[in-house]
N, CA, C and O of each residue as an XYZ file, in Angstrom:
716
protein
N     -29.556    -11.768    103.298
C     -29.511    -10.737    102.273
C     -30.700     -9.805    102.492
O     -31.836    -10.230    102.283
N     -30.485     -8.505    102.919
C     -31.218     -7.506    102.905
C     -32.097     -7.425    101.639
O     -31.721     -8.163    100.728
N     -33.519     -6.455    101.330
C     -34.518     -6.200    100.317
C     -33.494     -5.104     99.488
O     -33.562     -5.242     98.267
N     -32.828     -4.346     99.824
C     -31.715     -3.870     99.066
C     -30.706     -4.058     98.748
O     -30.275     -3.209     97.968
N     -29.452     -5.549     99.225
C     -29.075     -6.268     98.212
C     -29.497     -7.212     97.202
O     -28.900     -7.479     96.159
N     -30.705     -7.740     97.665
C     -31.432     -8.635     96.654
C     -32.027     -7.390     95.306
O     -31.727     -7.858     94.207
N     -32.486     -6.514     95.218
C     -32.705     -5.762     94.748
C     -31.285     -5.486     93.567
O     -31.324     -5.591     92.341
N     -30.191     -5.139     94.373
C     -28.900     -4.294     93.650
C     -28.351     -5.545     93.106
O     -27.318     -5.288     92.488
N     -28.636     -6.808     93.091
C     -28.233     -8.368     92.862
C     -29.158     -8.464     91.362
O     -28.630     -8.899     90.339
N     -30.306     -8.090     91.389
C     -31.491     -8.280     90.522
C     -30.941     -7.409     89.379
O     -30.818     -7.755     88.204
N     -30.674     -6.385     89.850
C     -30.639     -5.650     89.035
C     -28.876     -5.557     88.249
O     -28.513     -4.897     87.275
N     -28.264     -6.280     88.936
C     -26.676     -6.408     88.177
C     -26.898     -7.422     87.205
O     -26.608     -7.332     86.012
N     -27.528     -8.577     87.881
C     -27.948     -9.566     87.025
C     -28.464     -8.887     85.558
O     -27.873     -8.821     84.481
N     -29.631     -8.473     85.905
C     -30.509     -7.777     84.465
C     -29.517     -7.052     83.603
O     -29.893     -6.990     82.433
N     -28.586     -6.596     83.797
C     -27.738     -5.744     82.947
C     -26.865     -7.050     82.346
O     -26.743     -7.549     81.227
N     -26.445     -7.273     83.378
C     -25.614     -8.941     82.932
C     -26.272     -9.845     81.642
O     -25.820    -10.701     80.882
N     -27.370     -9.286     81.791
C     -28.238    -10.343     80.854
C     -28.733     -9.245     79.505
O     -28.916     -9.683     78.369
N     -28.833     -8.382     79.718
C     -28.981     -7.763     78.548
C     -27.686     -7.273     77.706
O     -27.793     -7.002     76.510
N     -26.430     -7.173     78.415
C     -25.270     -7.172     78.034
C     -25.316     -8.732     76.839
O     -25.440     -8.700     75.615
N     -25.173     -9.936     77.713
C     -25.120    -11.002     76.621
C     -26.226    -10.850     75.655
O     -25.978    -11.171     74.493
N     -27.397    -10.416     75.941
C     -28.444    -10.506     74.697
C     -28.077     -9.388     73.831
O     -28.116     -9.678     72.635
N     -27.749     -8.245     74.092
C     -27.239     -7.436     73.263
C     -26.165     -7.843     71.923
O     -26.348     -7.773     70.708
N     -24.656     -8.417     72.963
C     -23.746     -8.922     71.945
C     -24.264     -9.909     71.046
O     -24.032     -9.882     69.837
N     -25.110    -10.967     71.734
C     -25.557    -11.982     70.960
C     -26.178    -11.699     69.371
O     -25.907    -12.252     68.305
N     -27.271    -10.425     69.757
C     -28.537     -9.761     68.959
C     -27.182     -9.239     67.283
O     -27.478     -9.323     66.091
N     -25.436     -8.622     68.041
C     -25.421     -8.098     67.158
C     -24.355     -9.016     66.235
O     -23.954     -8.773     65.097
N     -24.072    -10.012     67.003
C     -23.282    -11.382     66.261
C     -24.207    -12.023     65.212
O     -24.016    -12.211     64.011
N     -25.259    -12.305     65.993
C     -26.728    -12.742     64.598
C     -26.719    -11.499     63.367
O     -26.320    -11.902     62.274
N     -27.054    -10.272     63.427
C     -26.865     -9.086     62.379
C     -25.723     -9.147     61.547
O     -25.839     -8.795     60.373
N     -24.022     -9.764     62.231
C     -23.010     -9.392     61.625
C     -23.150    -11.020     60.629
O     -22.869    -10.978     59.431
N     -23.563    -12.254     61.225
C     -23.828    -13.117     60.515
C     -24.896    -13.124     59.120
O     -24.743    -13.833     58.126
N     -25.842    -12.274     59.320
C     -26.885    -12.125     58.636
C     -26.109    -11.420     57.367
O     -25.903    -11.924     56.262
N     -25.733    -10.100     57.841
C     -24.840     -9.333     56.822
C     -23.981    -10.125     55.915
O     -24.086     -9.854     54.719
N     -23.207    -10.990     56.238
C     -21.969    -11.412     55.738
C     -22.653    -12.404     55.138
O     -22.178    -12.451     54.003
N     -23.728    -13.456     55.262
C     -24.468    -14.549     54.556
C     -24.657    -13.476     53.519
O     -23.835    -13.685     52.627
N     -25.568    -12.159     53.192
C     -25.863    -11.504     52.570
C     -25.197    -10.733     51.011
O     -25.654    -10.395     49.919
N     -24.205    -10.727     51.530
C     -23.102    -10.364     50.590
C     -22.140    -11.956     50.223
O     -21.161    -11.722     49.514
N     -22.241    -12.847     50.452
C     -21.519    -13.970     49.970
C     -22.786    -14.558     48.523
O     -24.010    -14.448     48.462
N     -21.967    -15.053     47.730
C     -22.438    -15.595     46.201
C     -22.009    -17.019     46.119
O     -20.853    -17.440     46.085
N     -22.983    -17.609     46.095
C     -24.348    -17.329     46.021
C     -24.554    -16.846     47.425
O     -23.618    -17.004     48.210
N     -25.605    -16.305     47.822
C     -26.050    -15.515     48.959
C     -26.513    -16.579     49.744
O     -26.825    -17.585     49.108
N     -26.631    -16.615     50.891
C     -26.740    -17.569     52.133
C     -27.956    -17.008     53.127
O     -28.117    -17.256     54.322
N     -28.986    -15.935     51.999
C     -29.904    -15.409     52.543
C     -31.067    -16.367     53.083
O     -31.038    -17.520     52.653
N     -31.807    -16.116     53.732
C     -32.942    -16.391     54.484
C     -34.228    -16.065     53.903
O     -34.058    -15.088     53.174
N     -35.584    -16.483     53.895
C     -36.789    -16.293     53.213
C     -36.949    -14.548     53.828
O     -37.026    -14.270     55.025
N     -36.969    -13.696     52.878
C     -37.445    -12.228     53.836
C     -36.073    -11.399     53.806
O     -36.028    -10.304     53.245
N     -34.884    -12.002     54.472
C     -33.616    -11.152     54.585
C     -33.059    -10.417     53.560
O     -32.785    -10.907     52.465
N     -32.815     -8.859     53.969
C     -32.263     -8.024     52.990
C     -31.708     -7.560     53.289
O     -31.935     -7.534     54.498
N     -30.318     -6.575     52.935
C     -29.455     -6.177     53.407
C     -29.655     -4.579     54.030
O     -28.920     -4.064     54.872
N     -30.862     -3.939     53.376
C     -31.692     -2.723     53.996
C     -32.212     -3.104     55.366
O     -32.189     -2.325     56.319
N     -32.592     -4.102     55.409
C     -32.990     -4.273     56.776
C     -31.812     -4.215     58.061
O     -32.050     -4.221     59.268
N     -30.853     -4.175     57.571
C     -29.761     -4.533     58.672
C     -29.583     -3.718     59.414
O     -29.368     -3.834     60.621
N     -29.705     -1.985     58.243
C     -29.356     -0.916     59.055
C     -30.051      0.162     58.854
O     -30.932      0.311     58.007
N     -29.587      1.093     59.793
C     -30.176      1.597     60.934
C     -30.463      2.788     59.432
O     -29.644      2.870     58.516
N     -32.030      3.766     59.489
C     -31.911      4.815     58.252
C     -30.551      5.768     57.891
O     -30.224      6.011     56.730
N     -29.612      6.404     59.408
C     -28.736      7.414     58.995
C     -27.159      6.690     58.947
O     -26.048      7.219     58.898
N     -27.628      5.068     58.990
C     -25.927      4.190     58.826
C     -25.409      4.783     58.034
O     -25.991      5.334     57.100
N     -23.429      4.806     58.366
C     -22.724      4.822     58.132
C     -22.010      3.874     57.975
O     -21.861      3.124     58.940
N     -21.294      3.564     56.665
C     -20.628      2.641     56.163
C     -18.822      3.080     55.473
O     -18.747      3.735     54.434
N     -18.075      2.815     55.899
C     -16.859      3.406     55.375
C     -15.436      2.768     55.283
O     -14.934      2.157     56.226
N     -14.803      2.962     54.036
C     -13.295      2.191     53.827
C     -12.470      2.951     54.773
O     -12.618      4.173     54.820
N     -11.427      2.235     55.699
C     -10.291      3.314     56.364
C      -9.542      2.462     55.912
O      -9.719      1.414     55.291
N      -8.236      3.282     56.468
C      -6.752      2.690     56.017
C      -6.756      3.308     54.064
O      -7.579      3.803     53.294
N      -5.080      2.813     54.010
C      -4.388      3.290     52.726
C      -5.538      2.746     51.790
O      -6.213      3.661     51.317
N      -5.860      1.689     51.472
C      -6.746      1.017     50.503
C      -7.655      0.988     49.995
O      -8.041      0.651     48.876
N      -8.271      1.562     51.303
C     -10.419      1.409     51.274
C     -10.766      2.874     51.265
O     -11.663      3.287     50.529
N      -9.985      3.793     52.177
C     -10.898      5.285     51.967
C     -11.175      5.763     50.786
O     -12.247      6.304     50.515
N      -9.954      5.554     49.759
C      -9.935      6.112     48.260
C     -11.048      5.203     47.383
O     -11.665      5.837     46.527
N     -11.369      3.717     47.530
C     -12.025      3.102     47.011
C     -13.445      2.920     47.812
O     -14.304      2.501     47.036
N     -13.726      3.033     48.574
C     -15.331      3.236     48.923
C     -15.863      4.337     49.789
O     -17.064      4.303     50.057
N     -14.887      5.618     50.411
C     -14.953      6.301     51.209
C     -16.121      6.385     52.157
O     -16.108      5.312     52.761
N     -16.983      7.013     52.531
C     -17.479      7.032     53.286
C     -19.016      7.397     53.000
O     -19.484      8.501     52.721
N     -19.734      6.049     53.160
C     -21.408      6.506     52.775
C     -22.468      6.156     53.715
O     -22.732      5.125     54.334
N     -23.075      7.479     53.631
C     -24.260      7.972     54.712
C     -25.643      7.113     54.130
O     -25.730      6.831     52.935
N     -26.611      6.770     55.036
C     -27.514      6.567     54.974
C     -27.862      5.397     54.142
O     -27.557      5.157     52.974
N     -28.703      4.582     55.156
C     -29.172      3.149     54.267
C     -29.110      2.774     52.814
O     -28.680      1.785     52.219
N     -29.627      3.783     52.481
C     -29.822      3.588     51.041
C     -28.678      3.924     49.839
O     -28.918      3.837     48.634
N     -27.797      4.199     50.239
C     -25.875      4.998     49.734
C     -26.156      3.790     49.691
O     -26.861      3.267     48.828
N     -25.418      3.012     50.993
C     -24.907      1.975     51.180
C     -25.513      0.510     50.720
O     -24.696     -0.355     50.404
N     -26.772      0.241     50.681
C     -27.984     -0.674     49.489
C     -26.734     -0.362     48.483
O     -25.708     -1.021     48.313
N     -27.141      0.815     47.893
C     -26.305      0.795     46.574
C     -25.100      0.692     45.979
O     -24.850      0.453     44.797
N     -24.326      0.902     46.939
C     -23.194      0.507     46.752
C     -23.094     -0.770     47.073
O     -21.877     -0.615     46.982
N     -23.200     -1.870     47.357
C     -23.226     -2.880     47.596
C     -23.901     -3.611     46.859
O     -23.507     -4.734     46.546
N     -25.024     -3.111     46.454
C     -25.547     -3.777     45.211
C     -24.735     -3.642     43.817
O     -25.047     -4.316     42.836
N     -23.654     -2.705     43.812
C     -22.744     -2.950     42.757
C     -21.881     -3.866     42.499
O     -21.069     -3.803     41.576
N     -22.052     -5.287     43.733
C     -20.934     -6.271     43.870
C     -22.045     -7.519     43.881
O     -21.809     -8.660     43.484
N     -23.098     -7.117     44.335
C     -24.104     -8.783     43.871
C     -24.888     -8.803     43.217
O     -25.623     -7.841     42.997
N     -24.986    -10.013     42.651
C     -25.999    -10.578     41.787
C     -27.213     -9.396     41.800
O     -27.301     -8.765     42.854
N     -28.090     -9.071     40.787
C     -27.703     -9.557     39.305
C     -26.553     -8.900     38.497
O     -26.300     -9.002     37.296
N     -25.858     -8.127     39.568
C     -24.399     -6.829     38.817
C     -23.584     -8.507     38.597
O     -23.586     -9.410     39.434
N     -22.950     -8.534     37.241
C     -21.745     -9.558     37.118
C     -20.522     -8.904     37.978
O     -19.808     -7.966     37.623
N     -20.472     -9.510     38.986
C     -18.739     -9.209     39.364
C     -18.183    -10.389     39.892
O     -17.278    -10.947     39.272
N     -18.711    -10.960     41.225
C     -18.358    -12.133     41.809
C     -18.601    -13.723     41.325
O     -19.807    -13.965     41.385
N     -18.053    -14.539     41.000
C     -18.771    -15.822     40.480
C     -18.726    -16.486     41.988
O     -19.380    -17.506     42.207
N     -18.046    -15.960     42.868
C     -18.252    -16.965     44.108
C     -17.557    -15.923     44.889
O     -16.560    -15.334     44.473
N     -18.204    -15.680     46.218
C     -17.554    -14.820     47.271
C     -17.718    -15.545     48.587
O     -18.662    -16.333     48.651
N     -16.888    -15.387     49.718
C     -17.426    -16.372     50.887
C     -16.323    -15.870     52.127
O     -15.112    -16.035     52.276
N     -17.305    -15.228     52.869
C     -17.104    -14.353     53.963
C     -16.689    -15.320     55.122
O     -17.660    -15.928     55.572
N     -15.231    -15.682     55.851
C     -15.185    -16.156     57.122
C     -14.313    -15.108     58.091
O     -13.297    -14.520     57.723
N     -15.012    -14.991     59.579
C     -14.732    -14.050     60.575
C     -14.259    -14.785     61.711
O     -14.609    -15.891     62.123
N     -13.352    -13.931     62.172
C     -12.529    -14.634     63.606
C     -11.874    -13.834     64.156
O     -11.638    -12.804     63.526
N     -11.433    -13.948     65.255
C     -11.406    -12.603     66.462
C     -12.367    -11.944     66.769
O     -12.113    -10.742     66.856
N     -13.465    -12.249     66.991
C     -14.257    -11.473     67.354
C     -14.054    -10.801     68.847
O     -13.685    -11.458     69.820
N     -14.253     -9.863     68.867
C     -14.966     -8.886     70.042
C     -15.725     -7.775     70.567
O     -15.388     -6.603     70.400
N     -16.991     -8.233     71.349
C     -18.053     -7.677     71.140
C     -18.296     -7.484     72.306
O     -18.561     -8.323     73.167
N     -18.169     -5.616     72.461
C     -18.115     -4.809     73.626
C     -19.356     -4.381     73.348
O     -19.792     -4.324     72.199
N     -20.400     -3.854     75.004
C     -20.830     -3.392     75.218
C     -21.046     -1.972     76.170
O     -21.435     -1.953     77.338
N     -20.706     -0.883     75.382
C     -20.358      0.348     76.502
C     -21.626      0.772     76.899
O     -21.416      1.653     77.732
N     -22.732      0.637     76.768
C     -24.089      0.603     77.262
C     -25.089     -0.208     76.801
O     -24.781     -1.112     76.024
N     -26.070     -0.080     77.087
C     -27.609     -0.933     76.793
C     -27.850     -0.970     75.784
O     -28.250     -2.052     75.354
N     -27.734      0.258     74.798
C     -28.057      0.806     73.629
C     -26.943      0.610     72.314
O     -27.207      0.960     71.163
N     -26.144      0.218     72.579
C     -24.969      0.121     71.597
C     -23.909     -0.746     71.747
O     -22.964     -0.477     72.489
N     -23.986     -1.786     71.091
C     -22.736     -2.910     70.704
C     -21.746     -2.261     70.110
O     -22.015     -1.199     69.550
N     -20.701     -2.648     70.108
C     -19.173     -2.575     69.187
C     -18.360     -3.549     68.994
O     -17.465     -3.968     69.727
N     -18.862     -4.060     67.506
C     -17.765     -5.729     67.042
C     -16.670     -5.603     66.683
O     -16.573     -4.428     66.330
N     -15.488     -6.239     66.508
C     -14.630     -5.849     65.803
C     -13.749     -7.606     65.391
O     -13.244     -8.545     66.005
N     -14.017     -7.192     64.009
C     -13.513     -9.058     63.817
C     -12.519     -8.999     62.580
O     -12.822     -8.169     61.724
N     -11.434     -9.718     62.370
C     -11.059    -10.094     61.705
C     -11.069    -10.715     60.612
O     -10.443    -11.771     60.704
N     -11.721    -10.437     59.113
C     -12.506    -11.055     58.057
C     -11.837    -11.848     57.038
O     -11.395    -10.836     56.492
N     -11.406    -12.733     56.351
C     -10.946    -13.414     55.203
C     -11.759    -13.866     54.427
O     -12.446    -14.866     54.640
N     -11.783    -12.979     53.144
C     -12.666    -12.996     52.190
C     -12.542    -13.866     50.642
O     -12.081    -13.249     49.682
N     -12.860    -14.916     50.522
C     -12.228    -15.199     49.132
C     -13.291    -15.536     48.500
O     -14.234    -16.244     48.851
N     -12.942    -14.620     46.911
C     -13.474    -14.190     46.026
C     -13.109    -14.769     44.580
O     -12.001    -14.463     44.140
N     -13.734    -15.375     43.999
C     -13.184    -15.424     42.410
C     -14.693    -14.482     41.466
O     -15.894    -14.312     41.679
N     -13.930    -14.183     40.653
C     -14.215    -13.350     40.120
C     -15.095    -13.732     38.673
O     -14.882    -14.822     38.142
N     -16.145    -12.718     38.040
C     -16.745    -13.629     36.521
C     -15.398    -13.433     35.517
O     -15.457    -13.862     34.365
N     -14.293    -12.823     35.973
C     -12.981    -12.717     35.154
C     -12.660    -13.993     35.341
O     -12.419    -14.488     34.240
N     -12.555    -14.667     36.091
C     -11.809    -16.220     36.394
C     -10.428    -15.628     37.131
O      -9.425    -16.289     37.400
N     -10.632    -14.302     37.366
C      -9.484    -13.865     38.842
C      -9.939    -14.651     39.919
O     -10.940    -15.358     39.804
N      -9.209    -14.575     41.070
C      -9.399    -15.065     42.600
C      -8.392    -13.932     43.005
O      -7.499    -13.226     42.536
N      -9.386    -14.306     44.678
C      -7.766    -13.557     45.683
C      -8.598    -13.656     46.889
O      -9.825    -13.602     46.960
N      -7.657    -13.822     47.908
C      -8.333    -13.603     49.283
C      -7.971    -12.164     49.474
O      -7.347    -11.403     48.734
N      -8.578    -11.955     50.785
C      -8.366    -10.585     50.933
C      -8.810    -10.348     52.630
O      -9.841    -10.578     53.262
N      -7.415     -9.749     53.000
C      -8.122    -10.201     54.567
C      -8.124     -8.434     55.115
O      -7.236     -7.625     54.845
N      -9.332     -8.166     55.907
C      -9.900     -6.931     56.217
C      -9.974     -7.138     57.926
O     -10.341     -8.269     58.244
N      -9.678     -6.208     59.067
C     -10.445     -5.482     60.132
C     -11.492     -4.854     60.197
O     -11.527     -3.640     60.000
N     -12.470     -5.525     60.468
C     -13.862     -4.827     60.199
C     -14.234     -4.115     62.032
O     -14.192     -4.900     62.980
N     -14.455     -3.123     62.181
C     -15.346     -2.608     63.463
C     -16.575     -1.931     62.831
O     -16.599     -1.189     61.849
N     -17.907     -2.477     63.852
C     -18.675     -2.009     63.286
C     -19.591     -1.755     64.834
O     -19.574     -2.423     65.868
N     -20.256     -0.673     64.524
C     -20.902     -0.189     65.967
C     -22.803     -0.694     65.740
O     -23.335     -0.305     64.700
N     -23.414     -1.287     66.457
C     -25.117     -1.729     66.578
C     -25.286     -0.945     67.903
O     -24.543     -0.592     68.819
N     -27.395     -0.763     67.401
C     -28.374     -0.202     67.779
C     -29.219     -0.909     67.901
O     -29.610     -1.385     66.836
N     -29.880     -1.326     69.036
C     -30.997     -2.306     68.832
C     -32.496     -1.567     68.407
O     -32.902     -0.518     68.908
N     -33.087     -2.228     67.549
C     -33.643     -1.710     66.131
C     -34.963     -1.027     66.963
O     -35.480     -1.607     67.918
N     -35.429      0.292     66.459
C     -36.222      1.061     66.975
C     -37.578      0.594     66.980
O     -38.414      1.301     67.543
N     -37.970     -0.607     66.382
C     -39.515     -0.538     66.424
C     -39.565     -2.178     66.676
O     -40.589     -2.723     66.266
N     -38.773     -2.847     67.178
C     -38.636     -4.172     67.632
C     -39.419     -4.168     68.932
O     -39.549     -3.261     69.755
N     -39.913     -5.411     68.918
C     -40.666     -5.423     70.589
C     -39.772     -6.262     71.399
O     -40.382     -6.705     72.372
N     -38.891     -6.532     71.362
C     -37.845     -6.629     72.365
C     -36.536     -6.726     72.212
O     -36.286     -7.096     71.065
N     -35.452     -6.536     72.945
C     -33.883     -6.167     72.409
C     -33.311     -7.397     71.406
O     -32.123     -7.494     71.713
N     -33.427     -7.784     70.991
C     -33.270     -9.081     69.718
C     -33.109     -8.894     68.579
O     -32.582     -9.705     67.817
N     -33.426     -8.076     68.351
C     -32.800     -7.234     66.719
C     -32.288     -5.669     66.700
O     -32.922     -4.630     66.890
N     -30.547     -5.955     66.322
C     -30.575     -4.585     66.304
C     -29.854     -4.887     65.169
O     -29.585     -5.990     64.692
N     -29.553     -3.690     64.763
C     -29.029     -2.895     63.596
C     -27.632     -2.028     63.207
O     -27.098     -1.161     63.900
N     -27.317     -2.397     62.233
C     -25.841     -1.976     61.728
C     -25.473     -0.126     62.182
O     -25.224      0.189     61.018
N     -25.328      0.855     62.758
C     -25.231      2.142     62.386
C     -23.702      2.740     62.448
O     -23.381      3.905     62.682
N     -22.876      1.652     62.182
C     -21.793      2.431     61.632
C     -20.752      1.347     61.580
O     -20.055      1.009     62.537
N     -20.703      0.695     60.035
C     -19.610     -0.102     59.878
C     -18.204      0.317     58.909
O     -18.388      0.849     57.814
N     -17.051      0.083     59.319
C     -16.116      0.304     58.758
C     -14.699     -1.062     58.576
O     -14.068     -1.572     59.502
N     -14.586     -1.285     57.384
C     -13.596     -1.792     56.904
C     -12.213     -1.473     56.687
O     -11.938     -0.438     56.079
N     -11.488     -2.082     57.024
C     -10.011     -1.989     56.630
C      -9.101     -3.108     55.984
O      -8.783     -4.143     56.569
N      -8.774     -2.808     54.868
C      -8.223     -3.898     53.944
C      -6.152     -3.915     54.716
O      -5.216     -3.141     54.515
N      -6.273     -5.174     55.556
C      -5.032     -5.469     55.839
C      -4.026     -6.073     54.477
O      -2.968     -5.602     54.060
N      -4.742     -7.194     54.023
C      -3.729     -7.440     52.637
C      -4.785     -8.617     51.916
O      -5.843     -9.121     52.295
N      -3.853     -8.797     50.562
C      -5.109     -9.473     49.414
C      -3.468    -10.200     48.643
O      -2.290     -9.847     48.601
N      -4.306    -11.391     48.121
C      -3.328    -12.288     47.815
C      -4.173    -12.746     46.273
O      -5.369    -13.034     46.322
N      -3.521    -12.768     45.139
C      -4.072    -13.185     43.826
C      -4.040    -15.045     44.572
O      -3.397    -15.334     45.581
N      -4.680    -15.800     43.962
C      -4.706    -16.842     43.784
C      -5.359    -17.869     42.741
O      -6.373    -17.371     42.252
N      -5.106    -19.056     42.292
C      -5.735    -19.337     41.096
C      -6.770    -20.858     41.618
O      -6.534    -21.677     42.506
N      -7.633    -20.791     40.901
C      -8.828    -21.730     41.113
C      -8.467    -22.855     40.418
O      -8.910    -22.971     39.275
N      -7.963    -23.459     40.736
C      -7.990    -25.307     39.775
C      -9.106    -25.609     39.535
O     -10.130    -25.187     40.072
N      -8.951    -26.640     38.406
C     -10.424    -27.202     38.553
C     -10.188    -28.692     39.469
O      -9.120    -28.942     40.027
N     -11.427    -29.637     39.507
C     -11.188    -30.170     40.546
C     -10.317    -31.438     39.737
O     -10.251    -31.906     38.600
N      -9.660    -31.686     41.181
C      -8.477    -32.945     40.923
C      -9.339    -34.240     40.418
O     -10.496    -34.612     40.617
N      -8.593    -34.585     39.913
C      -8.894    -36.078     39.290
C      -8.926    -36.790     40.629
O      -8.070    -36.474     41.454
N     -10.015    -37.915     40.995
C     -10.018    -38.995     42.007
C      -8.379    -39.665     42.139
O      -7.533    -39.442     41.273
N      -8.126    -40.452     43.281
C      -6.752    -40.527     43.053
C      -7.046    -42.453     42.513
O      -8.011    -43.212     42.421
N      -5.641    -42.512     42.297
C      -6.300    -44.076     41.657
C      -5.381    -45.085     42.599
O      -4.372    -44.722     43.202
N      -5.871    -46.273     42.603
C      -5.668    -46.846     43.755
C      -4.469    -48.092     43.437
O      -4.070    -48.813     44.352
C-alpha cells in the first residue's frame, strides 16, 4: 500500500467514523427529547428541553392534523413554550410515554443528521381520557456549536405527522388471579 492509499484509507475511515458518531450523537438527543416530554419525565440531573435545540429551531405539525393544530414554530424559545403547554406543572397529561421504531438515521454530510422514526404515543389524560396516537416524526440535527467535540448535537428542525389516534380506556389494575 502506497503513502497515498494509506492516506485515502485513513481518511475514508475518519468519515466512516464520524458518520457513526454523528448518527449516534443524534439518536442520544432524539432519546433525550422524548424522555423529556414523557410524564412523569425521564429527565436527567441538568436536562432541559432548551438545551436540545439549536437558537433558530424549527419545530412543525405537517399532514391534515398537525399543521392546523401546532403549525409551524421558529426559534427555541416558540417551541420551550409551546411544549411547556403539555408538561407538568400545565395539568394536561396524567401519564404520557413516548416509544420509537423505524428508525433511520442519514447522514448527507459531517454537519447534519436526518432521523426519521416512527412514534407511538400513549397518553391518558388529567380528564381520565387515554388514546394512543401514532405520528412520523423527521427531524434534521446540528452538532452543537460550542461543544468540544462532535457528541452533542442539536435539534434544528423537527416535524411531526399525526398518522392515526385511537381513544382507549385505562382499567384499573386486575385483581390477582386466584388459584
Amino acid at each position: 500500500m502506497t503513502t497515498t492509499d494509506a492516506t485515502r484509507t485513513i481518511a475514508a475511515l475518519e468519515a466512516r467514523l464520524a458518520a457513526l458518531e454523528g448518527a449516534a450523537a443524534a439518536r442520544r438527543t432524539m432519546a433525550r427529547y422524548m424522555a423529556l416530554c414523557d410524564v412523569p419525565s425521564g429527565a436527567l440531573d441538568g436536562e432541559a428541553l432548551e438545551r436540545l435545540f439549536t437558537a433558530d429551531a424549527v419545530w412543525e405539525g405537517i399532514g391534515p392534523q398537525y399543521t392546523s393544530k401546532f403549525g409551524r414554530l421558529e426559534g427555541r424559545e416558540a417551541i420551550v413554550a409551546m411544549l411547556a403547554r403539555y408538561l407538568p406543572p400545565t395539568p394536561h397529561f396524567a401519564t404520557n410515554v413516548h416509544f420509537l421504531t423505524s428508525e433511520s438515521i442519514d447522514m448527507p454530510s459531517p454537519t447534519h443528521a436526518k432521523g426519521r422514526w416512527i412514534m407511538l404515543q400513549a397518553s391518558g389524560y388529567v380528564d381520565e381520557r387515554a388514546e394512543l396516537i401514532g405520528a412520523r416524526l423527521e427531524v434534521d440535527f446540528v452538532p452543537a456549536p460550542n461543544a468540544s467535540d462532535t457528541s452533542e448535537w442539536l435539534i434544528a428542525h423537527f416535524r411531526t405527522e399525526r398518522l392515526f389516534d385511537a381513544p382507549w380506556r385505562v382499567s384499573p389494575r386486575p385483581a390477582p388471579l386466584s388459584e
